[in-house]
C-alpha positions in Angstrom: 6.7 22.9 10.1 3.1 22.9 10.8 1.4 22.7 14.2 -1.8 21.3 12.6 -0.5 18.8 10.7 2.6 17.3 12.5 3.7 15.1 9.2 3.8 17.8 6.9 7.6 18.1 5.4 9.3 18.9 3.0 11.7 15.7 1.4 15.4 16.1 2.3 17.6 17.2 -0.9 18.6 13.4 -1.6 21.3 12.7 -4.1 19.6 11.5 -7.6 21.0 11.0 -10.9 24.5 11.9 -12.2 25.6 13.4 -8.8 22.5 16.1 -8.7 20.3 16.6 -5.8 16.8 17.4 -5.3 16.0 20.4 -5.1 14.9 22.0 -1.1 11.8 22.6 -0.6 10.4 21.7 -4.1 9.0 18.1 -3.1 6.7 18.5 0.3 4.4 15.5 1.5 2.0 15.4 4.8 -1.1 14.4 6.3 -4.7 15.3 6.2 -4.7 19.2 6.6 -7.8 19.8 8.1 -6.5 21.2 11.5 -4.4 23.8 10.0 -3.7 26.6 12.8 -4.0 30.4 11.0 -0.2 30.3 11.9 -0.1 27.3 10.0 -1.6 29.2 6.7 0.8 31.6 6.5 3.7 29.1 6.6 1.7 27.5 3.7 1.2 30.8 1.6 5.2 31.1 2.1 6.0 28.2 0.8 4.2 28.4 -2.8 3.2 25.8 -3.4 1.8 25.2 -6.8 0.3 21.7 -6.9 -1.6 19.8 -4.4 -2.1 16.0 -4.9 -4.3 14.7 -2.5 -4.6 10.7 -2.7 -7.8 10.2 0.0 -11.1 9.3 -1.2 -13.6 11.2 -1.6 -15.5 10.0 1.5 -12.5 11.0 3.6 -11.8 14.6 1.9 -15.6 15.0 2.6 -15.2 14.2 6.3 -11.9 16.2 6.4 -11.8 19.0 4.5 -8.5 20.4 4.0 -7.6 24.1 4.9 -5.7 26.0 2.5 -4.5 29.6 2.7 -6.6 32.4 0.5 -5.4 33.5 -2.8 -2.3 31.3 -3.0 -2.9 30.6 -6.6 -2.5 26.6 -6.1 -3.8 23.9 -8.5 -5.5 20.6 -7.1 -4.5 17.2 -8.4 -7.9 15.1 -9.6 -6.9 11.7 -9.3 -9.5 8.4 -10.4 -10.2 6.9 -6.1 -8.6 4.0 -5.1 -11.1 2.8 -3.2 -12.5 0.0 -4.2 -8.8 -1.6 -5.0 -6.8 -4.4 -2.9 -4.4 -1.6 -1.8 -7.3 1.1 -0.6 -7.7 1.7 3.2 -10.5 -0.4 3.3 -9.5 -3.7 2.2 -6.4 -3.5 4.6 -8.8 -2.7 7.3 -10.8 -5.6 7.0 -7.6 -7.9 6.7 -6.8 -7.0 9.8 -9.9 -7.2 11.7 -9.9 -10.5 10.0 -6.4 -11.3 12.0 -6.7 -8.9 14.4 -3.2 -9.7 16.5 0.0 -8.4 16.0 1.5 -10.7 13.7 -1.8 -10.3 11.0 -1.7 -6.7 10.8 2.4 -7.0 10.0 0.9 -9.5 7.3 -1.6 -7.3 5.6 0.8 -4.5 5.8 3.1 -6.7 4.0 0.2 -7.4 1.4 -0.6 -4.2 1.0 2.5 -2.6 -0.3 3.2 -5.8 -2.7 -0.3 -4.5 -4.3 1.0 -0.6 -4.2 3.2 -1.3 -7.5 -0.2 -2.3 -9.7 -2.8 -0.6 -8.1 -1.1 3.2 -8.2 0.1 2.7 -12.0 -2.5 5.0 -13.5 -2.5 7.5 -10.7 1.5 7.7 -10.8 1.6 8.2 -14.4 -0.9 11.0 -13.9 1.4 12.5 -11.2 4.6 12.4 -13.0 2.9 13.7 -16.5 1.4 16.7 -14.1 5.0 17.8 -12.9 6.0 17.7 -16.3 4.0 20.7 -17.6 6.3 22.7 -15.7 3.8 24.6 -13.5 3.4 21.7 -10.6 6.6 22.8 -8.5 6.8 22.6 -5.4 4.5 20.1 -5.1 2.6 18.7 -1.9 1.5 15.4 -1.9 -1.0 13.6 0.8 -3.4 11.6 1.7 -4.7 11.4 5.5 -1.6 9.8 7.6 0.8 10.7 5.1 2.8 7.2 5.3 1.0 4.6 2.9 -0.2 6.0 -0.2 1.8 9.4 0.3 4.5 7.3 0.8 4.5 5.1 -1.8 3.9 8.0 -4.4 6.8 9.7 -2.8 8.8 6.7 -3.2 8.5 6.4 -6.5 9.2 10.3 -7.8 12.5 9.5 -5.9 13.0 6.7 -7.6 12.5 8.2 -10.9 14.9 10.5 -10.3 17.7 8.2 -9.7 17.8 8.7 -5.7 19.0 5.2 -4.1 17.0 2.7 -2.3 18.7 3.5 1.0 17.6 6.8 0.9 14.0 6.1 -0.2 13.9 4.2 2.6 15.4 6.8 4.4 12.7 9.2 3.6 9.8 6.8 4.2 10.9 5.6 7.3 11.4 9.4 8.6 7.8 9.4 9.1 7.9 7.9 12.0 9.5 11.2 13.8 6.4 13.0 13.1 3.4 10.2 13.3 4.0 9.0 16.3 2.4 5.1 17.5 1.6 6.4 21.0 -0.7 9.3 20.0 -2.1 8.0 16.8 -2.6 4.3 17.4 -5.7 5.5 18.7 -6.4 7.8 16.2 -6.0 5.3 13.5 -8.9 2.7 15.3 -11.1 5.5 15.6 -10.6 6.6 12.2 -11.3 2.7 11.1 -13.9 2.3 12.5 -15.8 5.8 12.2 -14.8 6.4 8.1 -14.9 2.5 7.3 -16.9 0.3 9.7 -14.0 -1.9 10.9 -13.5 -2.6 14.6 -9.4 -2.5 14.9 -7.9 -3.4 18.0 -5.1 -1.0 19.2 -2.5 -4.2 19.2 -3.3 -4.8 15.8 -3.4 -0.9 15.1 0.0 -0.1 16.4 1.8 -2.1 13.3 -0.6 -0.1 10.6 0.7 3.4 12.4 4.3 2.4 12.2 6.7 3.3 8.9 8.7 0.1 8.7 11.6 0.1 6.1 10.2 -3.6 5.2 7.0 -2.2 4.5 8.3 -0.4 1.8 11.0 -2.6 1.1 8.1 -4.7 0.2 6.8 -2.8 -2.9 10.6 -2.6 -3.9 10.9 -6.0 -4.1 7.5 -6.6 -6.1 9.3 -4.1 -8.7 12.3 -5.5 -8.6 10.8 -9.4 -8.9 8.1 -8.2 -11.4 9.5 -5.7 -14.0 13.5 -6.2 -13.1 13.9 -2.8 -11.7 12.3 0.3 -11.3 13.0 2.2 -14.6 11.6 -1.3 -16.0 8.5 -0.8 -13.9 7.9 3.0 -14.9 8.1 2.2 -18.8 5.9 -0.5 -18.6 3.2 -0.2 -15.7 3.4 3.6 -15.4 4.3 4.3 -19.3 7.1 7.0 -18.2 9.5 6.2 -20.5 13.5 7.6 -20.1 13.0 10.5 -21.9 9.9 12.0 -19.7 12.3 10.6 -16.7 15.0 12.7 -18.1 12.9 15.5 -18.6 11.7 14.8 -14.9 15.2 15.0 -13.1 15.9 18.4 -15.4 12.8 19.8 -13.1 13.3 18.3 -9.7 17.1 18.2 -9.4 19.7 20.7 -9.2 
């Protein structure tokens, strides 16, 4: 949809809870947006979008800053930084420079999404409470690929919303039609290195870039292992209790 951001798109209406499906166009998740084309704005100013979560840290919003289109009346999402967590860019950086083969950046990849469920409690409680006010929708969420964080946030609106694990799969593991290994394998060792001072090679890169259904399939698991299921997980790490879900699905699904 966007030439400036390639993995900016909006979620496919999935089938959720008692044979309703999301809404189109209501859910949107991308990418850093700081090459936005002036093409690019007015798609964005069409869309009206009301609420933009962004998940990157402050050091990486400060060295891309996003482009938004004038006057589009949009609200951003303040959310407490990640960074200095066991799921934050930089501590799966340093794993793999630590391991820096193929088979150690599949393992800290592995790691990190077993941390997701813990470490993005507070901040997915804080997302789901914002769409609740009613004046959130459509929504963008991001961070800079747009496959990690963005997807695991993704993920887990989905999941509260009763769509299956095949499809949240299916959603995360779309990513890799718009981030592609070949162009941003590169990308993703210079970014590393420049934003967090770790030396990647691209073998060991090439892993990190791809959206593997096991690498979120990991998280699932934690969830599943840990709390016994995801509306388990929501009441208790995320304190989203079934009647905010309920009131959740009334907003997202049609």
């Amino acid at each position: 949809m966007l030439a400036g951001a390639a993995n900016f798109r909006a979620v496919k209406p999935y089938a959720g809870a008692n044979g309703r499906r999301l809404r189109p166009r209501v859910l949107f998740r991308s990418g850093e947006l700081s090459r936005l084309s002036e093409a690019d704005l007015a798609t964005l100013a069409a869309l009206k979008i009301r609420l933009v979560c962004d998940l990157r840290s402050a050091a990486e919003q400060a060295e891309y800053v996003s482009r938004w289109p004038d006057g589009s009346g949009h609200a951003w999402l303040d959310l407490p930084g990640l960074e200095t967590t066991n799921a934050s860019p930089d501590k799966i950086f340093a794993m793999v420079a630590s391991q820096p083969g193929e088979a150690g950046a599949v393992a800290a990849m592995d790691m990190l999404y077993r941390r997701k469920p813990r470490a993005f409690a507070g901040n997915l409680k804080i997302l789901l409470e914002a769409i609740l006010t009613g004046d959130a929708l459509p929504l963008l969420v991001h961070c800079h690929a747009g496959k990690d964080r963005t997807g695991f946030m993704i993920a887990m609106i989905l999941a509260a919303i009763g769509v299956s694990r095949a499809d949240i799969l299916d959603d995360y593991v779309e990513t890799g039609r718009f981030f592609l290994v070949e162009a941003e394998t590169p990308a993703m060792v210079e970014w590393a290195h420049r934003t967090y001072g770790h030396r990647l090679t691209h073998v060991a890169a090439a892993p990190m870039v791809e959206a593997r259904a096991g690498y979120m399939g990991a998280a699932l698991d934690v969830i599943d292992t840990e709390w016994g299921g995801i509306e388990a997980y929501l009441d208790q790490a995320v304190g989203f209790g079934p009647v905010q879900r309920t009131q959740l699905q009334a907003l997202l699904l049609e």
